[in-house]
N, C-alpha and C positions, 0 to 999 in steps of 0.2 A: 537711727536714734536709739540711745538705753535709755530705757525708765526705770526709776529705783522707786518702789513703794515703800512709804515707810504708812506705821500703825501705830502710833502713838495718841495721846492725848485727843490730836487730829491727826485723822488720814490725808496725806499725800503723794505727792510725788515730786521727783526730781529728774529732769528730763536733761540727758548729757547729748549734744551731739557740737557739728560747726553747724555756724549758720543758725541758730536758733532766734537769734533777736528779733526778724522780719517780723516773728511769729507771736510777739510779745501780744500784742492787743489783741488777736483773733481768741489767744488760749484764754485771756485775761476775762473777754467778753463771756466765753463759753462757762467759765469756772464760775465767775460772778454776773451773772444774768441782771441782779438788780444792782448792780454798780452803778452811778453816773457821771463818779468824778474819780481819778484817780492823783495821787499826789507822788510824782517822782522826790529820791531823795541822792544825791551824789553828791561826789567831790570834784575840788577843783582842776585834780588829775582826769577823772575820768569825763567831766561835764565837753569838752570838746570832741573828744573820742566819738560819744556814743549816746549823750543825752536826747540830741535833736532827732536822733532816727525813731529813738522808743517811743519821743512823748508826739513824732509825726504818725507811728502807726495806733497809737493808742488812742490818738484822735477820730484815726481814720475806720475804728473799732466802733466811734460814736460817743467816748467817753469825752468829759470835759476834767481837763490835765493842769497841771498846774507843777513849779519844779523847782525845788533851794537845791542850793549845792552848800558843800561847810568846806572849810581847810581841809585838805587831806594829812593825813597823820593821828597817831595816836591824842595828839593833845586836843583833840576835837572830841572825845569822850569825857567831856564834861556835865556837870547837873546843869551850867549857864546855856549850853547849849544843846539839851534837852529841854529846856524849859522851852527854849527858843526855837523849838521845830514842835512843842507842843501848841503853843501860840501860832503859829504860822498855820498847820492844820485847822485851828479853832477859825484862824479868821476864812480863811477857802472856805469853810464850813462844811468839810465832810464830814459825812454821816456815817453810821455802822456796817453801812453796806458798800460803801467806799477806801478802796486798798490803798495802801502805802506802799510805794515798791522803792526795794533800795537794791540802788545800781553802782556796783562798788565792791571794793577790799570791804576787810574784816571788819575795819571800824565803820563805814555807811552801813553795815549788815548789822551790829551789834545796836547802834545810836536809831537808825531806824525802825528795828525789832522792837525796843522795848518804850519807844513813841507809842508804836502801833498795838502792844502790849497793854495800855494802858492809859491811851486817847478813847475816852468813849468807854471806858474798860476793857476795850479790844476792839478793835477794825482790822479786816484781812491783811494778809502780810506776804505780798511777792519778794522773794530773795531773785535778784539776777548779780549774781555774784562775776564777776572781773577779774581777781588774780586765782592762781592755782591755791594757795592758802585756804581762802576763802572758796572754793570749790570744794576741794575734799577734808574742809574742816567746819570752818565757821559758820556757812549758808545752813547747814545741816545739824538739826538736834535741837533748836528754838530755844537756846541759850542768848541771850539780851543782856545790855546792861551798859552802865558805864563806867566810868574810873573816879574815885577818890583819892585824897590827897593821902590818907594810910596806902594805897594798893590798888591795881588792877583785879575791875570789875566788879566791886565790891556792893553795887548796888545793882538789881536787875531782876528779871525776871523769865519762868522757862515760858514761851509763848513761839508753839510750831506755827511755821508759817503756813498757807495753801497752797505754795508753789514754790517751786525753786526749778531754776532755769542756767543753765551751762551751759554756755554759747563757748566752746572751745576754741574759736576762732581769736578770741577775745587776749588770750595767752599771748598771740602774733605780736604783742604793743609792748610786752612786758619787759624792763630793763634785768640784766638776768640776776640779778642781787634781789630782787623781786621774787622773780623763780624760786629761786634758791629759797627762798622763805616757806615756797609751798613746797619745795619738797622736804623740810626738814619736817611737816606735818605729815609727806606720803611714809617716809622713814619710820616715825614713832608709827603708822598703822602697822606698816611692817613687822618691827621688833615686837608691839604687844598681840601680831593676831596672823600673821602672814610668812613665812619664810620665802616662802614662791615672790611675793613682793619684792623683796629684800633682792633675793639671787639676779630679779631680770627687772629693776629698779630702773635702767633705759632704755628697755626692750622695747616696753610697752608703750602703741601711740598713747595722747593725752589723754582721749577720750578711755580706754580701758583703763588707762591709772586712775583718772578720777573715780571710775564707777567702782573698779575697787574698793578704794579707798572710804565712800560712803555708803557702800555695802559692808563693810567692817563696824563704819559708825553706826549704819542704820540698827545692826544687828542688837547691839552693843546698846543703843538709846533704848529701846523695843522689850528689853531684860530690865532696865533702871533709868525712867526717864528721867528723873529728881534729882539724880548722882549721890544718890545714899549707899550706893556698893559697887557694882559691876563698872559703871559707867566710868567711877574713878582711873581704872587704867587708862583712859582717852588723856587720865595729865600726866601722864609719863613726859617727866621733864619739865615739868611747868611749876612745880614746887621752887626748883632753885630758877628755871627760868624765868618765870617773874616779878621774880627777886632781883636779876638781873635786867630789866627792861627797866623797872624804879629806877636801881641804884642807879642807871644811865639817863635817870630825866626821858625814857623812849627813847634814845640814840640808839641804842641796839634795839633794833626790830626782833616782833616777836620769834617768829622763823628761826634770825640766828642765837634770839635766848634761848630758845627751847633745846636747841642742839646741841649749846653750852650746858644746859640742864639734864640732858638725856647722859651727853658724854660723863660729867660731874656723878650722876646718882649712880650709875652702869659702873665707873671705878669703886662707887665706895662698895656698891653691893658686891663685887669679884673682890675687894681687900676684906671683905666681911663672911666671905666666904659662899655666899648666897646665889655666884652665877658662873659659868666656868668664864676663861678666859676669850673663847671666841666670841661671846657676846660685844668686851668691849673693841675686841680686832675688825668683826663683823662692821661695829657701830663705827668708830672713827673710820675704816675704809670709805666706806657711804658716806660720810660730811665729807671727807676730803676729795672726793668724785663731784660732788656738790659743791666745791666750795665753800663749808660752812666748817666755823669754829668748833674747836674741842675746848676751849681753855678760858678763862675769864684773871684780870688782874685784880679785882675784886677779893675782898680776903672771908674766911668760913666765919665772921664776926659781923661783918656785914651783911652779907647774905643772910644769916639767919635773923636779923633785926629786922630785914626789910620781909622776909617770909613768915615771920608773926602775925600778920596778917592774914594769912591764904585762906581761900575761903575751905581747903582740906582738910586745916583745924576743927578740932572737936575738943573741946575744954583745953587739959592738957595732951591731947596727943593727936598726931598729925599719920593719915593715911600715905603713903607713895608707892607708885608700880615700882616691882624690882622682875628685871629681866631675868629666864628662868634659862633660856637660851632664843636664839634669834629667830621670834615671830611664836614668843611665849612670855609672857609675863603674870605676873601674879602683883594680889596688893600684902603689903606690911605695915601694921599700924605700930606706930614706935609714941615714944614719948614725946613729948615736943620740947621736953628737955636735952634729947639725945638726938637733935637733928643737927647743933654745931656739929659733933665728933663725925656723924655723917658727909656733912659739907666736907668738912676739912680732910677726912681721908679721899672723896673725890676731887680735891682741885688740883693733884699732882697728876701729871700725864705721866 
């Protein structure tokens, strides 16, 4: 087994190996001694999979459990359905010494995170995260929140959890369009922190990508937990990427916006003179290894109407990583006047 300590706000850790689940209640119990109820939180993907094992050992721990599942997908990051897992908590009636663990993708991590952020003013918070996405991105850094009708994420809260748990075994279920979401998240550690990553991208078993991958972010969270500087390069690609996951209503998963976003910002900064040309050879090689998009039909008018929003913004001007070369990035604060001309010289491949 790797363990990743991270030192943030709160100290924890992140324990990567297969096989971790069995383990769920025994560490649970240990971590939180005066727990007495725990509240599982998942989806309707993962509730068959894996529900009944965690909340059979977390019983078997001594705790008394209780378990919603929500829609799977993006459009379950809602305030209707925050509210609605705020109530469900209230009525179980845990108390502050009773965790919330969300078992699941990106979205049970985020929707449950900032429940638990803010039931009680805080009650502990297990991440057992499900796909490789949420492995080496979203379980990690206590980033919460949910979706408004302007944009993704735009309400939320930073709330580290006291565990995070990576059962690599878990990947085994995953459809690879799925995959392909987490690795467009291994990619950007790469490009902004990693060359070595980049070079042996399917060298490596799952277990050392992910530890990677959140050893890059641990490091990274640990310099700027708030995302007022350094942390910014983790959205490499997420400027136009979630601009792209709006414009689609969530039809395009994050994964493959981000890729679209990575490829999109990486042309305009090599047209703009800011990166050589192997960064963006480097970068579409690896989506198209992967499976994932370079190009959006989305036009640099849209994009930038639906990226008004972002939470990067700062009055008038918007921060974004520009690749310096691959598994180097830097940030560039531009105008958020002059983020069409940027779109639009990246949407030509």
């Amino acid at each position: 087994m790797t363990t990743v300590s991270v030192n943030a706000s709160r100290s924890y850790d992140i324990l990567i190996a297969r096989g971790l689940l069995p383990s769920v209640g025994q560490r649970v119990r240990e971590l939180l001694p005066k727990a007495g109820k725990a509240a599982l939180i998942t989806d309707g993907n993962v509730k068959p999979l894996y529900a009944q094992p965690v909340l059979d050992c977390l019983a078997q721990a001594g705790l008394e459990v209780c378990a919603m599942h929500i829609p799977p997908g993006e459009q379950s990051k809602t305030g209707e359905r925050y509210l609605e897992i705020l109530g469900w908590l209230s009525e179980n009636r845990l108390t502050r010494t009773d965790p919330v663990i969300a078992l699941g993708g990106g979205v049970v991590g985020d929707l449950a995170g900032f429940a638990a952020a803010t039931y009680l003013r805080g009650v502990p918070l297990v991440q057992i995260p499900t796909t490789l996405l949420a492995m080496v991105d979203s379980s990690v850094g206590g980033k919460t929140g949910i979706d408004l009708a302007a944009g993704k994420n735009l309400a939320g809260a930073f709330y580290q959890p006291a565990l995070v748990l990576c059962d690599a075994s878990a990947l085994d279920t995953l459809p690879q369009s799925v995959l392909a979401d987490g690795h467009a998240e291994v990619i950007k550690c790469g490009m902004i922190r990693s060359a070595d990553l980049l070079t042996r991208l399917q060298d490596y078993p799952p277990e050392e990508t992910i530890a990677r991958c959140v050893t890059i972010k641990r490091d990274i969270v640990q310099m700027d937990e708030l995302d007022q500087g350094e942390r910014m390069l983790l959205n490499f690609g997420h400027t136009v990427g979630h601009a792209v996951e709006k414009l689609s209503g969530y039809g395009v998963s994050h994964g493959h916006a981000v890729a679209i976003g990575m490829a999109v910002e990486t042309r305009a900064a090599l047209r703009k003179g800011l990166c050589p040309p192997q960064c963006i050879e480097t970068l579409e090689r690896l989506l198209s290894r992967c499976s994932l998009p370079n190009s959006t039909h989305y036009t640099a008018d849209e994009i930038y109407r639906a990226a008004l929003h972002d939470k990067k913004r700062a009055g008038d001007q918007i921060t974004i990583a520009v690749p310096c070369a691959p598994g180097d990035c830097r940030l560039e604060t531009i105008p958020a006047s002059a983020l069409p001309d940027w779109i639009e010289m990246g949407l030509t491949p």
